[in-house]
C-alpha positions, 0 to 999 in steps of 0.5 A: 514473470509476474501472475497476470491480476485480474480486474480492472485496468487504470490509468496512473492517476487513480493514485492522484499525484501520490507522493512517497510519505513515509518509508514504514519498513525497509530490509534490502529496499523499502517494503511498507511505505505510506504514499499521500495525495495532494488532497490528503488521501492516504495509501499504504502499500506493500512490496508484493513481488518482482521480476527482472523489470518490474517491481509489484506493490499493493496499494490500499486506501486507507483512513487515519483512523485505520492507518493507526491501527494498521500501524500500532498492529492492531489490525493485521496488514492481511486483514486490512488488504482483504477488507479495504474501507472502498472495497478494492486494492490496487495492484501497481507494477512499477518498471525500471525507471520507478513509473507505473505500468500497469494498476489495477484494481482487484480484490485480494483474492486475485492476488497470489496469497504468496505475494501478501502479507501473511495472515498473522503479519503485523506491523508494530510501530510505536515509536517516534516514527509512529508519532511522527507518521500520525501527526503528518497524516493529520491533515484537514482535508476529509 
């Protein structure tokens, strides 16, 4: 069984209707991906943990500006989960059937320190597929 997160509970449509961008790192089942609203909101979320009926991901609003630097490793993934540009994370778990059942929104602090990227963890995509990820998240909504 999964750590009960504290904070606040909400509805699925606080991720708007996110929909799955880019799968950024995958080993045995994606584990980065780069979600985007409708209007153009970024998220980038890692796989966090799992039981035998959910999957749990944290999910960070982010920037293009800091998602580029989030990629190119510049800002370590830990940093930028403990220091979020809106000031919370969401902690979504996903059931069988790849729905929402329960988001929250939390600081890191109340998510087990097992559960997200360590602290000198950094992605470190400079290939055609950062290239790619930036010129689609170039979009002119604000």
């Amino acid at each position: 069984m999964l750590t009960e997160i504290q904070g606040t509970s909400v509805q699925a449509s606080i991720l708007g209707s996110s929909e799955l961008d880019r799968t950024l790192v995958y080993y045995d089942g994606p584990k980065v991906i780069l979600r985007r609203t409708r209007a153009g909101q970024l998220y980038i979320a890692w796989w966090s943990d799992a039981d035998e009926d959910i999957e749990r991901w944290v999910y960070l609003p982010i920037s293009r500006s800091r998602l580029e630097r989030v990629l190119s490793g510049s800002l370590g993934s830990r940093e930028a989960i403990d220091q979020p540009e809106d000031g919370f994370i969401i902690v979504a778990d996903i059931d069988v059937n790849g729905d929402f059942s329960r988001l929250v929104l939390t600081e890191s602090s109340q998510v087990p320190s097992d559960a997200l990227p360590t602290a000198d963890a950094r992605l470190n995509i400079r290939n055609s597929l950062f290239i790619r990820v930036m010129k689609s998240t170039n979009v002119s909504h604000s």
